[in-house]
N, C-alpha and C positions, 0 to 999 in steps of 0.2 A: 147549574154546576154539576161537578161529575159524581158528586155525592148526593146529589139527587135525583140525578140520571140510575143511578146505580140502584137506588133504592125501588126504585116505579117500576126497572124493569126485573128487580126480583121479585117484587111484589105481584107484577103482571104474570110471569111465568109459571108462578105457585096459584094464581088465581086468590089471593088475598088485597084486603082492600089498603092496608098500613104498616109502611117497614121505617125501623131508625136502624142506621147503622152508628156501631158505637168504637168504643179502642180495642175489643175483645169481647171471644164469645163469654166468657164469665160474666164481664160487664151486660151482658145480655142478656144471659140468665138472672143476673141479680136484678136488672131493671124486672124482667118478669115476675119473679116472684115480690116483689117491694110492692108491683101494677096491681095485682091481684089484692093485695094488702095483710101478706103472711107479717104474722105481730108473734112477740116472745107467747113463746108456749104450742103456739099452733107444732103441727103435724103435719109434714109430708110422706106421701110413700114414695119411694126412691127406690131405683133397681139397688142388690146390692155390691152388681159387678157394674162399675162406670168409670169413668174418669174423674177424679178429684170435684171438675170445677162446676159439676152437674149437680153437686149436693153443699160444696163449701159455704155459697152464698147465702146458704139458711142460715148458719152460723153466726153471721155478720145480722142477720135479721132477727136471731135469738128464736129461731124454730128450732124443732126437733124433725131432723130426718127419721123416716121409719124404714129401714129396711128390709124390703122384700127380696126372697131368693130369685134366681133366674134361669130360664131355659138350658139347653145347651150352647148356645149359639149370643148368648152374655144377656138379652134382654129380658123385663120383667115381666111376669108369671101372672096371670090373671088371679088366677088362684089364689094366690099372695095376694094379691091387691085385697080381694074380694074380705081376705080371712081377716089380712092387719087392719081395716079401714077401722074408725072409732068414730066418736060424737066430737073430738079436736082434729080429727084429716080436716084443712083445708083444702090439698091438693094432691095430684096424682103426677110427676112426673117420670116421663116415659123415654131414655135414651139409644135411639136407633144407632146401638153397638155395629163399630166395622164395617157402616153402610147394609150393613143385613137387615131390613127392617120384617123379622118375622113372628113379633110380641102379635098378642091379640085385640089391636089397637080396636078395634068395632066393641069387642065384648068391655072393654076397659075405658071405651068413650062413653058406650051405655049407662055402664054402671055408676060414672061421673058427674054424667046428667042428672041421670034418678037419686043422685045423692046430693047433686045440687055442691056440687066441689068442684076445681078447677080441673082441665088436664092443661098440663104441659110437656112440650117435646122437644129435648136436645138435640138435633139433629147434627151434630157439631160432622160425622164422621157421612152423610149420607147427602151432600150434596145429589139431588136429581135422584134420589132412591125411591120407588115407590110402593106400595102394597095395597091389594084389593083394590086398584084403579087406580088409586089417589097417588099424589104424591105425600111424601114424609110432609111435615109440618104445613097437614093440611086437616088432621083429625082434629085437634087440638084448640085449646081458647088462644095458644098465643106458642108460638116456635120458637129458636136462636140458633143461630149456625154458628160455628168460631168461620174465622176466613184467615186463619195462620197461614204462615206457609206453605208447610207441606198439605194442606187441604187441596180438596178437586177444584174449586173457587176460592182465587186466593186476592189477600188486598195486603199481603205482605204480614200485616197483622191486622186484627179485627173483627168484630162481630156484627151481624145483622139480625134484628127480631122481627117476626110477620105477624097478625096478627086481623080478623074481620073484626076488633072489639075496640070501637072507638073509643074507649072508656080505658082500657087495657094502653092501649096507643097513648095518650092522652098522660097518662098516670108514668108511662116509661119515657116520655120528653121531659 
């Protein structure tokens, strides 16, 4: 089907191993952050310049967003990461503002590991954007694009999550 078709070959072109496409990218991020298993009270660090639907979903899951400040160029600050993290951060989500992806996704994947917390990556605005090699929502335990309209990849309306974490995968069907 072409909703399968669609999903292998964005999955294949990000070089990840598992995509759902859903009604929207919100629905995408929520699926992600629900995958992981963000429960009332948990913590995220969140840029604090993004688009609404990058942080709303915690709301719905009775997380607390944590906001960190942001570059010039709107994405979040390692730095920030580094200072707001707590013993309640579950996770780190990371939003490649206006296709710019020039946050310090390496120092902020590291520190994710070594903390043993999730990253996640909106890429809702950066269709094909990439940084230090990689492409965009390729750092990360698990990505979402929106595919609205006006996006560079569009399905009219709609979202897709990528994701190498079968488990992640699995939890967001």
């Amino acid at each position: 089907d072409v909703f399968g078709i669609f999903e292998r070959k964005y999955a294949e072109y990000h070089g990840r191993g598992y995509s759902l496409l859903s009604n929207s990218g919100t629905s995408s991020i929520f699926s992600m952050f629900d995958a992981i298993g963000v429960k009332p009270g948990d913590e995220v660090l969140c840029p604090v310049y993004t688009f609404h639907a990058a942080v709303s979903p915690l709301m719905a899951l009775g997380a607390i967003p944590i906001f960190c400040d942001c570059d010039d160029y709107g994405n979040i600050k390692f730095e920030e990461v580094e200072k707001r993290y707590t013993d309640r951060t579950k996770a780190i989500m990371v939003t490649h503002m206006w296709g710019d992806p020039v946050c310090d996704i390496k120092r902020i994947r590291e520190f994710s590991r070594a903390k043993k917390i999730s990253l996640l990556e909106d890429c809702s605005h950066a269709h094909g954007a990439a940084i230090y090699g990689g492409l965009v929502g390729t750092f990360g335990d698990a990505a979402a694009w929106s595919l609205q309209g006006q996006k560079t990849v569009t399905g009219g309306e709609g979202g897709i999550m990528l994701t190498d974490n079968k488990a992640i995968f699995e939890n967001c069907l």
